[in-house]
C-alpha positions in Angstrom: 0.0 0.0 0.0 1.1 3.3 -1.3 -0.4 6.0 1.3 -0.4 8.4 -1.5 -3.2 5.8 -2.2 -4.4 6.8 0.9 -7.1 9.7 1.9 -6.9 10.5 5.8 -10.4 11.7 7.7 -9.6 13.6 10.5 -13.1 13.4 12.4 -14.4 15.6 15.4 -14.3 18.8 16.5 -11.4 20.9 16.0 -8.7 20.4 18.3 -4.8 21.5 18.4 -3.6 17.6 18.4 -4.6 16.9 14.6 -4.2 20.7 13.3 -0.1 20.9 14.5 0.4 18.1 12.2 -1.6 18.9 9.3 1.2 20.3 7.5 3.5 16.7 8.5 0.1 14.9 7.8 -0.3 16.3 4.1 3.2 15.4 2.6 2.0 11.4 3.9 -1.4 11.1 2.3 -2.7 11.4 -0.9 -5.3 13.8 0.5 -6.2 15.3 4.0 -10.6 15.5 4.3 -11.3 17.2 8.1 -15.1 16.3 9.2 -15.7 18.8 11.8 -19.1 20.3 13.4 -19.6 24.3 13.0 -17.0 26.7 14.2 -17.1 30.0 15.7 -16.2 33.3 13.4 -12.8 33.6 15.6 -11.7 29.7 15.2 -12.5 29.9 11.3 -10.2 32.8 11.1 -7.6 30.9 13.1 -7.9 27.8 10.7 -7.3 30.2 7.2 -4.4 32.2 9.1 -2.8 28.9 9.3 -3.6 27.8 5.6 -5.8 25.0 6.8 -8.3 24.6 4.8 -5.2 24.7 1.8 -3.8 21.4 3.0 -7.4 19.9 4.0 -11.4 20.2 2.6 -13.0 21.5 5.4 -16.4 19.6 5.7 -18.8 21.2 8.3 -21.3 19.1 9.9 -25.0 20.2 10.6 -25.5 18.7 14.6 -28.8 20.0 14.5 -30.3 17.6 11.4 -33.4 16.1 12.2 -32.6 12.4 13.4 -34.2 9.1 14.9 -34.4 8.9 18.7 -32.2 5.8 19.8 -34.4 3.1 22.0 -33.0 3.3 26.0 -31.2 0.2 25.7 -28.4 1.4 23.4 -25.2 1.9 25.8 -24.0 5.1 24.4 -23.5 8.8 24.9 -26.2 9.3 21.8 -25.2 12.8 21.0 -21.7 11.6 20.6 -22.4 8.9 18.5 -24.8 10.8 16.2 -21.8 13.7 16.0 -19.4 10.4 15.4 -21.9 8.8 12.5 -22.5 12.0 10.3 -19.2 13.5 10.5 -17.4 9.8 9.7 -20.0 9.5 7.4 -19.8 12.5 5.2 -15.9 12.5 5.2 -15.6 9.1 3.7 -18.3 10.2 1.0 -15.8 12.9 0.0 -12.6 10.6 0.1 -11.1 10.0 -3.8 -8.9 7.4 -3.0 -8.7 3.3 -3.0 -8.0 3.4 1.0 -8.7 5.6 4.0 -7.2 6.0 7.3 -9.9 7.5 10.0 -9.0 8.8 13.3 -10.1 11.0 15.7 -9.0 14.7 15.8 -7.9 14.9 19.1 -5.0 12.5 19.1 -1.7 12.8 16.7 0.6 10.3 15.9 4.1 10.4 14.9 4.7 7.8 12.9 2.3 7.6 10.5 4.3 7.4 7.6 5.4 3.5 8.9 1.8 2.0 9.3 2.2 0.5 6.1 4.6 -1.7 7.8 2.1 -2.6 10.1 -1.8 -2.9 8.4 -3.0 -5.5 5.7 -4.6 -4.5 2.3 -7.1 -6.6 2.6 -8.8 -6.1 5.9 -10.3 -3.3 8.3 -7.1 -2.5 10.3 -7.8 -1.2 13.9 -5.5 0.6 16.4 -5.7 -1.1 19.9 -5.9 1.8 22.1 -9.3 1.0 24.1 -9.8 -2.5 22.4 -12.1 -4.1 25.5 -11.4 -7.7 26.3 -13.9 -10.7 24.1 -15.3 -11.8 27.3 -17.0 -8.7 29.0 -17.5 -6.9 25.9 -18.5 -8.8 22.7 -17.1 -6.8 19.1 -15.5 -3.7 20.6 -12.7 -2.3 18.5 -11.1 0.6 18.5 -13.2 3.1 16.9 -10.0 5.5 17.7 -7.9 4.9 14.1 -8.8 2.2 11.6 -8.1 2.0 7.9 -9.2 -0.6 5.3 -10.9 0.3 1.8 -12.9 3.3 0.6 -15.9 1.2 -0.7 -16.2 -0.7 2.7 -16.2 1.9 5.2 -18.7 3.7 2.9 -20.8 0.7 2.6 -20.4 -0.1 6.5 -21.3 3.9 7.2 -24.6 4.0 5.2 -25.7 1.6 7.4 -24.5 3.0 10.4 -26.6 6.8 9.3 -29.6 4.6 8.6 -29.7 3.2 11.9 -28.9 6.6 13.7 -31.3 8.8 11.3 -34.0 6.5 10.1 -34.7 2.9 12.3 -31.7 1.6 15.4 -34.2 -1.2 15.6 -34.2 -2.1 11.9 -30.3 -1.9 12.4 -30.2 -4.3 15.1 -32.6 -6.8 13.9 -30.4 -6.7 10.4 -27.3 -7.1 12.2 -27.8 -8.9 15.6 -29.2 -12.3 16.2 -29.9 -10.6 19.6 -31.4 -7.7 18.7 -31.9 -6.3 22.2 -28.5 -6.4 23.3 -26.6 -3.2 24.7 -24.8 -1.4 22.6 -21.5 0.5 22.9 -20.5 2.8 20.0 -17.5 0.9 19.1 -19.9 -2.5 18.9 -22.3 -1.0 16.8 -19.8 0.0 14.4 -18.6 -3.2 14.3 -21.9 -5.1 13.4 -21.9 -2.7 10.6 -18.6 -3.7 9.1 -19.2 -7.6 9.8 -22.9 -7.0 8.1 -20.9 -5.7 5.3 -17.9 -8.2 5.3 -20.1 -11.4 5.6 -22.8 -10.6 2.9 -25.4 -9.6 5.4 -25.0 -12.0 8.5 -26.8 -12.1 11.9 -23.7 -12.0 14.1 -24.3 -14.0 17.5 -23.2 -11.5 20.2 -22.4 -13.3 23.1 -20.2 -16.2 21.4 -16.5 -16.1 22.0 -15.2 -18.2 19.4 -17.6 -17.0 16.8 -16.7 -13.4 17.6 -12.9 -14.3 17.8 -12.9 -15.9 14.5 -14.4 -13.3 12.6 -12.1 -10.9 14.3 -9.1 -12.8 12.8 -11.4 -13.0 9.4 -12.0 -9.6 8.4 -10.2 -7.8 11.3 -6.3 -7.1 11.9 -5.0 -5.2 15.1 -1.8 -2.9 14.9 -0.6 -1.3 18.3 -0.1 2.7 18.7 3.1 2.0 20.0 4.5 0.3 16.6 3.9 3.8 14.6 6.0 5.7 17.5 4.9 8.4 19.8 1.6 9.7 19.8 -0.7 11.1 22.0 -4.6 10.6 22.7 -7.4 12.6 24.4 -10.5 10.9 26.3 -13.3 12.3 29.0 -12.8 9.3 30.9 -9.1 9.4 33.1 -8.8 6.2 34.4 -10.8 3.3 31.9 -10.5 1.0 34.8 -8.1 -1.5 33.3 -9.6 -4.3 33.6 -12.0 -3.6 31.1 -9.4 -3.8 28.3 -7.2 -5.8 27.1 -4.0 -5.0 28.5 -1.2 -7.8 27.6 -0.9 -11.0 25.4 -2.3 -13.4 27.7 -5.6 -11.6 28.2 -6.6 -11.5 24.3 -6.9 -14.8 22.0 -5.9 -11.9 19.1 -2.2 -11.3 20.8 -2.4 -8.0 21.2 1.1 -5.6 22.6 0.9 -3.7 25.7 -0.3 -0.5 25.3 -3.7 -0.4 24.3 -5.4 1.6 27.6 -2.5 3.9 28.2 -3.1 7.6 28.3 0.3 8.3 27.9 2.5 10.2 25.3 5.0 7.1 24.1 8.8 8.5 23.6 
C-alpha cells in the first residue's frame, strides 16, 4: 500500500492535536478530508491564518439535522455517537482514493508514515488503544484509528446513518441475532462492518469463538506503539483497566501492551 493511495479523515471537532500536524500529515497522504461540526467566526479565522483549509477540505457538519431517537437500551452517549456517525459518514463520501485511514482529531501520531509496515490490504485494520477484552465486551474495537478500503467503510457507514437517522431497531434486527443487546459505539460500528464483510450475516453476540474468529477473518489489530509516539485525548481518566485488554495473555488476538494507556509514548 502506497499512502499516497491513501485519503486521511480527521473526524471531530477541532482540536490542536490533529491541526499541529496537518502540514506533516499532508506530505503522507494522498489527501487530507477534516469532518468537523460548526465553528465559531474567531476559530474559522484561526484555521485560514494557518492555511488550513489549503492542506485539507474542510467539511462542516450540521449537529442540528433532524434524526431518529435511539431506543434506551443502546449503551451510548447518543449525541456523541450521532456527531461520530455523520461527521465519519460525510468525510468518507468525499474521500477519492482506493484506501482511508480515520481517526479522531484529538490525538496525533508520529509515525504515520510507517503503518504500512504494520496494516493489511485486505482487511479493516484497527489501532488497539481501548480495544475491550472478548469476554465482557463482545465486538468492541477501536473506533480510535482504523483504515481498510474506501468502498467498505462507505458501505459499512450508510448503514450505520440509517440506523442513527431513520430505524436503530431495523439496524439491530439486520445485524444482531440478539437484537436487544446493549450497545457500545464501538460495537455498533462493528456489526456494521461484519454486516458488510459477511454478505449480510446475523452476528451471535455473546459467542467467543464465533466473535474471535471473525475478528481474525476480516479484522487485523496494529498497536499505537509500533507507529512511535503519539498522543490521545478521552473524558474518561482512568478506563478501569480491567475492562481492556491490556497484555498478550488476556486477548486470543495477541495484542502488545499499550492499548489503555493515556500516555504520550517516547
Amino acid at each position: 500500500m502506497n499512502l499516497k493511495d491513501c485519503s486521511l479523515l480527521i473526524q471531530g471537532s477541532f482540536h490542536q492535536n490533529s491541526i499541529i500536524g496537518i502540514n506533516y500529515l499532508g506530505d503522507i497522504f494522498g489527501e487530507i478530508i477534516y469532518s468537523t461540526y460548526p465553528v465559531t467566526d474567531e476559530l474559522y479565522d484561526f484555521l485560514k491564518n494557518n492555511n488550513i483549509e489549503e492542506r485539507t477540505k474542510l467539511i462542516i457538519n450540521d449537529n442540528n439535522k433532524p434524526r431518529h431517537v435511539l431506543p434506551d437500551n443502546v449503551g451510548l452517549i447518543q449525541q456523541n455517537f450521532y456527531k461520530q456517525v455523520i461527521s465519519t459518514y460525510n468525510g468518507l463520501k468525499e474521500c477519492t482514493k482506493k484506501y482511508v485511514l480515520k481517526m479522531r482529531s484529538d490525538e496525533y501520531y508520529l509515525g504515520l508514515d510507517k503503518i504500512t509496515d504494520f496494516v493489511k490490504e485486505d482487511k479493516i485494520n484497527f489501532i488497539n488503544i481501548f480495544f475491550r477484552h472478548f469476554n465482557r465486551f463482545p465486538y468492541h474495537p477501536s473506533d480510535h484509528m482504523f483504515l481498510a478500503e474506501k468502498n467498505v467503510l462507505v458501505d459499512a457507514f450508510d448503514i450505520l446513518y440509517h440506523a442513527c437517522y431513520v430505524n436503530f431497531e431495523e439496524f439491530m434486527l439486520r445485524t444482531c441475532q440478539d437484537p436487544n443487546v446493549q450497545l457500545f459505539a464501538e460495537q455498533a460500528i462493528a456489526l456494521a462492518f461484519l454486516h458488510k464483510l459477511t454478505g449480510g450475516a446475523k452476528i451471535p453476540f455473546h459467542d467467543i469463538n464465533y466473535n474471535v474468529m471473525l475478528f481474525k477473518k476480516f479484522f487485523h489489530i496494529f498497536t499505537a506503539k509500533s507507529i512511535g509516539p503519539y498522543c490521545i485525548c478521552n473524558s474518561r481518566i482512568n478506563h478501569n483497566g480491567k475492562q481492556f485488554v491490556t497484555n498478550i495473555e488476556d486477548s486470543p488476538l495477541w495484542l502488545k501492551n499499550d492499548c489503555n494507556s493515556m500516555r504520550q509514548y517516547q
